[in-house]
C-alpha atoms as one frame of an Amber mdcrd trajectory, in Angstrom:
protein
  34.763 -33.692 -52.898  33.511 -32.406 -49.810  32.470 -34.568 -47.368  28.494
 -35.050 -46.592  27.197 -33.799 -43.104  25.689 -36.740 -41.109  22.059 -36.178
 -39.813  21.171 -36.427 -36.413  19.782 -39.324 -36.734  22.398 -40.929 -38.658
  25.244 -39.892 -36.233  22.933 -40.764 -32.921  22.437 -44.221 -34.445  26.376
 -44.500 -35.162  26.986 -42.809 -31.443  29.403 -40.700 -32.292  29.850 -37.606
 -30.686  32.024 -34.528 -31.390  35.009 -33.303 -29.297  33.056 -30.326 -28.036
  30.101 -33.210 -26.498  32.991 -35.261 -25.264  34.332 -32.392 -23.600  31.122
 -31.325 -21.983  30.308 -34.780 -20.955  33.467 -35.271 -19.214  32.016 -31.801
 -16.564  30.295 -33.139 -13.476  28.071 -31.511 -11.481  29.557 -29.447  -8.863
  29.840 -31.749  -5.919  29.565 -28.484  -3.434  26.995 -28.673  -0.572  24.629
 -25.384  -1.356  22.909 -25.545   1.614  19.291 -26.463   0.126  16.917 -29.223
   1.137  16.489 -31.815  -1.413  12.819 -31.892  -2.687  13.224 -34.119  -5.389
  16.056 -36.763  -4.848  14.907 -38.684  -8.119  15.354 -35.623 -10.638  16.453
 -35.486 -13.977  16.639 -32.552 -16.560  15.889 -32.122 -19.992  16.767 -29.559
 -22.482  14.088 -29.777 -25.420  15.578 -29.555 -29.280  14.229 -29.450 -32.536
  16.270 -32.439 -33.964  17.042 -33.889 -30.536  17.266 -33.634 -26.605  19.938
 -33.699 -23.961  18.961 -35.587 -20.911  20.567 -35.328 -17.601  19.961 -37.972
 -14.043  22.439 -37.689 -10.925  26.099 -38.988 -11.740  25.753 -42.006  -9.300
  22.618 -43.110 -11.627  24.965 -43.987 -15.134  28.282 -44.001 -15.977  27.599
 -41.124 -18.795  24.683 -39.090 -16.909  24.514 -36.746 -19.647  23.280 -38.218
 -23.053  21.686 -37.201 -26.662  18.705 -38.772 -27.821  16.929 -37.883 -30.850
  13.412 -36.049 -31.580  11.408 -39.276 -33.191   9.187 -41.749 -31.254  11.459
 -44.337 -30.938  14.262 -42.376 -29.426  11.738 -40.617 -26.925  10.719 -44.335
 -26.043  13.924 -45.435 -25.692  14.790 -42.268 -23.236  11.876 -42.586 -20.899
  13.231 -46.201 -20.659  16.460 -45.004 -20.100  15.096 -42.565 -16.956  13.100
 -45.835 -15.174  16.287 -47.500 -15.582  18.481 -44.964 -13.373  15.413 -44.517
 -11.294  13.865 -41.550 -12.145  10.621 -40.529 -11.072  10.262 -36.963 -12.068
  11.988 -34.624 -14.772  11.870 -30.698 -15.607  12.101 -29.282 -19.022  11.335
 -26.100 -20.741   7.845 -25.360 -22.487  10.369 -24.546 -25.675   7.917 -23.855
 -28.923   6.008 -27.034 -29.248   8.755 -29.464 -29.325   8.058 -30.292 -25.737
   4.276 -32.083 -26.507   5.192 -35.470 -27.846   8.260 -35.635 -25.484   5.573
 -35.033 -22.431   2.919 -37.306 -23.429   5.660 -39.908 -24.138   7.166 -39.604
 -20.822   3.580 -39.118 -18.867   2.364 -42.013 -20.642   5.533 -44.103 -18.878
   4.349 -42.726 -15.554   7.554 -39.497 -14.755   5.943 -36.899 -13.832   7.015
 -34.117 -15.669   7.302 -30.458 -14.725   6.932 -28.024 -17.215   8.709 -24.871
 -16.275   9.410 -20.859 -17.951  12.389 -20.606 -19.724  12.442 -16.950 -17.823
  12.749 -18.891 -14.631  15.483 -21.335 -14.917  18.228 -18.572 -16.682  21.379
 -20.118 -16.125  24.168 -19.197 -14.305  26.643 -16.807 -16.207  29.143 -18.269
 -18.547  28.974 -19.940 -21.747  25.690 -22.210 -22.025  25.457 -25.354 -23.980
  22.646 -27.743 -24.311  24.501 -30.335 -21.749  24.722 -27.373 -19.032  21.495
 -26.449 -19.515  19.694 -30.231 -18.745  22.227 -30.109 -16.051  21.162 -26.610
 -14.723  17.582 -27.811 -14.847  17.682 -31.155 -13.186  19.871 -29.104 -10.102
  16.960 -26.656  -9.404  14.126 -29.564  -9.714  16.060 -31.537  -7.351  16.118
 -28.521  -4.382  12.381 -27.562  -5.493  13.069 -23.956  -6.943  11.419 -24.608
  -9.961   7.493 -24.366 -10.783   5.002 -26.434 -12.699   3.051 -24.559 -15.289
  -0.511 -24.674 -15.380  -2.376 -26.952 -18.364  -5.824 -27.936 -19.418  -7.313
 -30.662 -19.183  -7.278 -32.519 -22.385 -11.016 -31.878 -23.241 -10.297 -28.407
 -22.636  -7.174 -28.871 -24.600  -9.160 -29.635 -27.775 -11.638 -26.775 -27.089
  -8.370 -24.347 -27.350  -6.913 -25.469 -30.224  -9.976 -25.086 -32.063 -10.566
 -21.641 -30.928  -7.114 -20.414 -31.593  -7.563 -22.006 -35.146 -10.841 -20.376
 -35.821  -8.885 -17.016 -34.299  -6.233 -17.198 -37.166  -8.675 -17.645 -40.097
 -10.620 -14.922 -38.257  -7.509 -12.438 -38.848  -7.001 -14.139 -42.303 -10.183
 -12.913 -43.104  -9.182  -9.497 -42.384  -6.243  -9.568 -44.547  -8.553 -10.901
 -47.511 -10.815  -8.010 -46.653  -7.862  -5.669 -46.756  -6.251  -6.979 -49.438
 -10.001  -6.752 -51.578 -10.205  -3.117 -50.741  -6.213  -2.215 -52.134  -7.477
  -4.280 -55.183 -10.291  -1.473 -55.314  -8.599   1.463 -54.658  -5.867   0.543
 -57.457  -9.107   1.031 -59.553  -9.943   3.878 -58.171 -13.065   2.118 -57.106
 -14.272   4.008 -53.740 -16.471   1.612 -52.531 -14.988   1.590 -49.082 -16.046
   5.704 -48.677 -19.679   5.279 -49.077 -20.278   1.462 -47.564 -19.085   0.948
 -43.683 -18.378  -2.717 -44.794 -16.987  -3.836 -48.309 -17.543  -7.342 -46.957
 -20.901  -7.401 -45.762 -24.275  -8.035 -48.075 -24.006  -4.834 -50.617 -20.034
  -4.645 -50.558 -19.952  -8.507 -51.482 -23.014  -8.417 -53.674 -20.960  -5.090
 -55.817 -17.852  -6.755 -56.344 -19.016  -9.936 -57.360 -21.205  -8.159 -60.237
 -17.766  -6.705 -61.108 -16.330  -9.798 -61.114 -18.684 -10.785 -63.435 -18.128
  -8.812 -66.268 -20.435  -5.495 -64.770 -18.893  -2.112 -65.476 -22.231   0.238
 -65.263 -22.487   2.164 -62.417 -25.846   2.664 -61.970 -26.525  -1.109 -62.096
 -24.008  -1.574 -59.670 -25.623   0.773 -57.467 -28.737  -1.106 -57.429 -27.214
  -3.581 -55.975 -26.974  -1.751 -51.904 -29.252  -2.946 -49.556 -32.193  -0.156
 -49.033 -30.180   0.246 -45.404 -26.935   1.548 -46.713 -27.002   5.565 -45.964
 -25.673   6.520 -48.780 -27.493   7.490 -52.275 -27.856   5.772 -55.573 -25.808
   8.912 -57.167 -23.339   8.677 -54.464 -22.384   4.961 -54.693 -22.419   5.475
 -58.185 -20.061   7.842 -58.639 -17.386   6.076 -56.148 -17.897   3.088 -58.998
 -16.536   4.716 -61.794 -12.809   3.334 -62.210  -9.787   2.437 -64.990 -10.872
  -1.679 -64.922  -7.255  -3.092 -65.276  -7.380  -6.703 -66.080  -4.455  -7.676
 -63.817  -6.244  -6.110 -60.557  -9.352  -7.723 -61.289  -7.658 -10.767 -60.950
  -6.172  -9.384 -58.092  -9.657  -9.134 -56.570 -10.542 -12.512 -57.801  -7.877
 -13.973 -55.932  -8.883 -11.910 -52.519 -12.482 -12.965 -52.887 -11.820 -16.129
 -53.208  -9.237 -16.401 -50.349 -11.923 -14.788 -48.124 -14.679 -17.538 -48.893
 -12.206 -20.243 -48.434 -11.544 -18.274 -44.866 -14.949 -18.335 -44.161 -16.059
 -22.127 -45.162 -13.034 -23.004 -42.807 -14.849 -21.090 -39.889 -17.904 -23.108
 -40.712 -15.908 -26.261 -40.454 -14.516 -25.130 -36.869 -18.094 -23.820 -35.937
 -19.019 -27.675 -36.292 -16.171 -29.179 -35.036 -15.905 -26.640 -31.820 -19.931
 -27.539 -31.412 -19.257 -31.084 -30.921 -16.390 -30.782 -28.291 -18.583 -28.104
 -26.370 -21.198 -30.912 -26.172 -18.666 -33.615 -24.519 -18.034 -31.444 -21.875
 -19.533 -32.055 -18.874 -22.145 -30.057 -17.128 -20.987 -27.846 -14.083 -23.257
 -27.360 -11.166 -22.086 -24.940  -8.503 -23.441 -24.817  -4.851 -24.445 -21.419
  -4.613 -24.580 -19.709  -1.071 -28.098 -19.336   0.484 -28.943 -15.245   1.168
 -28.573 -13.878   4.508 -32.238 -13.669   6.079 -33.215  -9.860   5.700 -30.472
  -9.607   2.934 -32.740  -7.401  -0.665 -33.352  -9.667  -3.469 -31.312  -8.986
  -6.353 -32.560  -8.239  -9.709 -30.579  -9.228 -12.580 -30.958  -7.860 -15.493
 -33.764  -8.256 -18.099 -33.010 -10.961 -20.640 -31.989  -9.336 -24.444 -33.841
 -11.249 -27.520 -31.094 -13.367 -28.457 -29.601 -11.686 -31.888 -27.950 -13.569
 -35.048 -24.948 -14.150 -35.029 -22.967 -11.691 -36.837 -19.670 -11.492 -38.884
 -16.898 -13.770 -37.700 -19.121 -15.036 -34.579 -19.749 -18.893 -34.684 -23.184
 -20.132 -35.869 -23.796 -21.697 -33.072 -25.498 -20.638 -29.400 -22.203 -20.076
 -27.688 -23.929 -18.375 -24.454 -26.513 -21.757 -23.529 -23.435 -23.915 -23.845
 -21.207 -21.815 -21.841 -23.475 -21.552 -19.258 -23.895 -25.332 -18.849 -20.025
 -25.871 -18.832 -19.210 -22.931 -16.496 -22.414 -23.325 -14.016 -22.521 -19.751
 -14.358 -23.189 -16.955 -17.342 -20.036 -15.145 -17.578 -22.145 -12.773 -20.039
 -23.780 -11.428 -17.744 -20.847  -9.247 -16.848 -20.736  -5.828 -18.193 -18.503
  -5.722 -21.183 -17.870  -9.380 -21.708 -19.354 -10.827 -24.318 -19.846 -14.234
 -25.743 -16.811 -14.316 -27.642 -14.459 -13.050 -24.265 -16.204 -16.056 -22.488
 -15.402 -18.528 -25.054 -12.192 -17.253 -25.241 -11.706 -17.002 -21.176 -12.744
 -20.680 -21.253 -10.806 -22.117 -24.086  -7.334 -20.453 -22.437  -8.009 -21.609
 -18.403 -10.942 -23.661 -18.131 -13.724 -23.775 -15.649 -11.382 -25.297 -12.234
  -9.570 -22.489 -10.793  -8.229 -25.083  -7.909  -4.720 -24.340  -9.843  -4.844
 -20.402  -8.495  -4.283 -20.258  -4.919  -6.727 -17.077  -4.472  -7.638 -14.370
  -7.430  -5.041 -12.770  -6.446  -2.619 -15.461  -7.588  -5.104 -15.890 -10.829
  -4.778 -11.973 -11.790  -0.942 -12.128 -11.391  -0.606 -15.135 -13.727  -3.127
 -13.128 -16.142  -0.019 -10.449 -15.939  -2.630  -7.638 -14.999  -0.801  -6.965
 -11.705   1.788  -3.980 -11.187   5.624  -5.535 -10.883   7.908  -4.533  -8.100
  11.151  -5.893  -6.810  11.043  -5.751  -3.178  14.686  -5.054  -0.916  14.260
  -5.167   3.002  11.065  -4.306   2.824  10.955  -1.573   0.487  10.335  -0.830
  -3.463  13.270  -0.637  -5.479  12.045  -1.258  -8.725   8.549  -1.016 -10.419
   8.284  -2.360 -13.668   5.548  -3.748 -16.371   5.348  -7.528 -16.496   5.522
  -8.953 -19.742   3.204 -11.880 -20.220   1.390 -13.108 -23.575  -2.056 -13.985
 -22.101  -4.961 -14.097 -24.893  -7.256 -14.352 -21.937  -5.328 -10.470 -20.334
  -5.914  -9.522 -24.476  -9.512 -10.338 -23.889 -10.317  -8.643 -20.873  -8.405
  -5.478 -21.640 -10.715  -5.583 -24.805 -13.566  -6.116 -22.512 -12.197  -2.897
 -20.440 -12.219  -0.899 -23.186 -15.849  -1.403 -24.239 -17.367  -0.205 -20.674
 -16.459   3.714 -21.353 -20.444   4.522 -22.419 -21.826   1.555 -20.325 -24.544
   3.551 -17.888 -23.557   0.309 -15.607 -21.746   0.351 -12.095 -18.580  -1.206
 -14.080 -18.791   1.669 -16.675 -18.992   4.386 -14.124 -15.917   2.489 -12.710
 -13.801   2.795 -15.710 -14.402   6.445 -16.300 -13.548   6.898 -12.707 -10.124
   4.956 -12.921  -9.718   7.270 -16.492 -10.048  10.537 -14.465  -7.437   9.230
 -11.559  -4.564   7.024 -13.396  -2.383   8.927 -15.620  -2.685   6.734 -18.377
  -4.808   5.271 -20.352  -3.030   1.779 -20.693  -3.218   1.979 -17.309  -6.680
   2.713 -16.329  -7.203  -0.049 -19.135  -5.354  -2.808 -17.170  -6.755  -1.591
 -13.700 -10.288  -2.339 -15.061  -9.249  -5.766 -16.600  -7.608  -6.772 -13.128
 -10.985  -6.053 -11.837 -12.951  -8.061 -14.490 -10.253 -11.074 -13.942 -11.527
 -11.071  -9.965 -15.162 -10.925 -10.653 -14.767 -13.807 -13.203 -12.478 -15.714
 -10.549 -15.139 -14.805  -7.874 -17.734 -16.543 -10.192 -16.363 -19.417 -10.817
 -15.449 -20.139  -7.311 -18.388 -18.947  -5.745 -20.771 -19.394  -8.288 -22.826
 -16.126  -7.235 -24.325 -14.211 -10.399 -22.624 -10.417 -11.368 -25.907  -8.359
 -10.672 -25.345  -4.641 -11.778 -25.826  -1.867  -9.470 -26.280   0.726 -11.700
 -23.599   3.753 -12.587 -25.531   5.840  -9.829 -24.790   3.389  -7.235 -21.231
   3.602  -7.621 -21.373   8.091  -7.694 -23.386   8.055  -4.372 -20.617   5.098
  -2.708 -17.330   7.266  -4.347 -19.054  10.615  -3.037 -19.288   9.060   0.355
 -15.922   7.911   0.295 -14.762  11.055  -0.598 -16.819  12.876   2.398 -15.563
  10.620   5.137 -11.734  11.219   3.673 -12.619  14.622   3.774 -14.039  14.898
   7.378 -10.626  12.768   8.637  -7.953  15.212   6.636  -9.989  18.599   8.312
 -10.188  16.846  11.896  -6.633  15.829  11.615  -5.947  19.644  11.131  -8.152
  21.522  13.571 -10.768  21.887  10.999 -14.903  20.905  10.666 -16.775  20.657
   7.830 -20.128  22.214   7.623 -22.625  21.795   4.455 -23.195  25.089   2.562
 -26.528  25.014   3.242 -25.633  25.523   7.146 -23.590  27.746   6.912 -25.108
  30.127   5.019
């Protein structure tokens, strides 16, 4: 009979380690001088596990300065004690999955700081990597300082985000019900989808669940389209004569009812997002006083507030957001309600963790990467970070193309003069990260110039580049109108 596996929990209880662990507990750090200043003389290291974690402190702090402890409270309790006993006051570990969040509060809430770092920036050192290496790797670059803290909410914030991102996957869910309703209908050779935009808005729903039903004439079904849908009684009706299979109906049944579950668990985040909004404090920013002599600005004219409409909370995002932020982030062209919400769910309203928006715009991943060799370029590259807040603001970009606004006639300009269009795409976003960095530092209002504004500044740009590229060769220009 073969002999039953232990569980980690049963073989950390019993102590018991393997020959491989022995063997890696019996390396010591390397006792070489590398020539760094200690930044962190109380350091330890942790590499984060899903069924347990390997924590490393000096070698003068324990006789075993490596050791195992599992992933349940107890065991974190019973490690943080372990650190205050050898006199640890700070640790490093990786932001691994979400394995790392009850080890952090755990360890916060016994006062050691902890530092969460990128699993990018603490690669190891070539040659076979275990888990004991690896805490030992990371408590050696927290002790010389060459590791960095990531940045995190606040825990109000916190809650605000993982609302959001919940109501963003039932959002796609949604899609997928819609998606799945219209394969459903196509299998029937039902061509609803050709003559309505929408087969989830008022006549698509209001069709289908008359098919549901039991209805199978056309013309009936027909009826049903609101008096805005373009196309004509005959029309619909024709795309609504299928083969009714019994087994795709309830095919359909199954995606209708998947999307209003979808949609009553919006409503549920809707309220529950609504209240956390309203614990948030209110933000009041010392705007600058105008220069004396300095033109008023005019902002723009205020829309009529509008419904909201499909996925978009019921709720009035854009009063809320102002209060928290101090400032209207809508008021930029090209970001809406939903980019603000989503701009302030990700980072917040503090920017003091960006040392300038320069710093903020490189940690959005919307700035070009280069490796830099005495002094010059020798490798350009894209940098690959998951941002839903970059997502947002490229999506943002995007939308300015037929904006008569100065941003839009800045987009179309960067379209004409990058090569790319992912690239004239990011350029904009970069510049929609600084002017949301600029407002939230500076509290000043985004008041448009107009597209026409922007023409006459390139053109004169253009004119003085002009002038200095003929003077530099001998040359003058003279208007046409002179010379002729």
């Amino acid at each position: 009979m073969a002999k039953r596996k232990m569980s980690t929990f049963e073989r950390l209880s019993r102590g018991e380690m393997n020959r491989r662990q022995r063997r890696d507990l019996g390396r010591k750090v390397a006792a070489g001088d590398p020539g760094l200043t200690i930044e962190n003389p109380n350091a330890g290291g942790i590499d984060v596990g899903n069924e347990s974690h390997y924590v490393a402190v000096p070698p003068d702090r324990d006789p075993n300065p490596v050791q195992e402890f599992g992933c349940w409270t107890e065991a974190l309790r019973r490690m943080a004690e372990w650190l205050k006993a050898c006199r640890i006051d700070t640790v490093a570990m990786q932001a691994t999955g979400v394995y790392w969040i009850a080890l952090y509060d755990v360890l916060e809430q016994h006062g050691i700081r902890v530092v969460l770092v990128n699993a990018q920036h603490t690669k190891n050192v070539p040659g076979r990597k275990t888990d004991v290496q690896e805490s030992q790797w990371l408590m050696k670059l927290h002790t010389y300082g060459l590791v960095r803290d990531s940045f995190r909410l606040p825990e109000q914030i916190e809650s605000v985000r993982t609302i959001w991102r919940l109501r963003d996957r039932h959002v796609k869910e949604a899609g997928r019900a819609v998606q799945h309703m219209q394969k459903a209908l196509t299998k029937m050779n039902i061509q609803l989808a050709n003559v309505i935009s929408d087969i989830h808005g008022v006549s698509g729903q209001a069709i289908i669940g008359a098919i549901l039903k039991g209805e199978r004439d056309p013309y009936q079904l027909a009826d049903l389209k609101d008096y805005r849908v373009k196309a004509s009684r005959e029309e619909v009706a024709r795309s609504l004569e299928g083969n009714w299979r019994e087994d795709v109906l309830f095919e359909l049944q199954q995606a209708v009812n998947g999307y209003h579950f979808v949609h009553q668990q919006m409503q549920e985040c809707d309220r529950k997002l609504e209240r956390y909004l309203a614990s948030l404090p209110t933000r009041i920013l010392d705007v600058p006083a105008q220069p004396e002599g300095a033109p008023a600005a005019t902002p723009k004219k205020k829309k009529k507030a509008k419904k909201p409409r499909g996925n978009e909370p019921q709720l009035d995002l854009k009063v809320e957001l102002s209060r928290i932020c101090g400032v209207d982030l809508t008021s930029i062209d090209g970001i809406n309600v939903m980019t603000a919400q989503t701009i302030v769910s990700e980072i917040g309203t503090d920017m003091s963790g960006f040392k300038d928006e320069d710093h903020f715009a490189s940690w959005l991943g919307l700035t070009p990467s280069k490796d830099i060799s005495a002094g010059k370029t020798v490798r350009r590259g894209k940098k690959k970070v998951n941002n839903r807040v970059a997502v947002a603001l490229r999506t943002a970009a995007t939308t300015l193309l037929e904006s008569d606004s100065y941003l839009g006639a800045r987009y179309r300009h960067l379209r004409r003069q990058l090569p790319t269009f992912a690239s004239a795409v990011k350029a904009m976003a970069h510049y929609l990260a600084l002017l949301v960095y600029r407002m939230f530092t500076k509290g000043e209002a985004w008041v448009d110039r107009g597209a026409a504004q922007f023409e006459r500044r390139r053109t004169e740009r253009e004119l003085i580049s002009l002038n200095s590229r003929a003077r530099a060769n001998g040359f003058k220009l003279i208007p046409i109108a002179e010379a002729s």
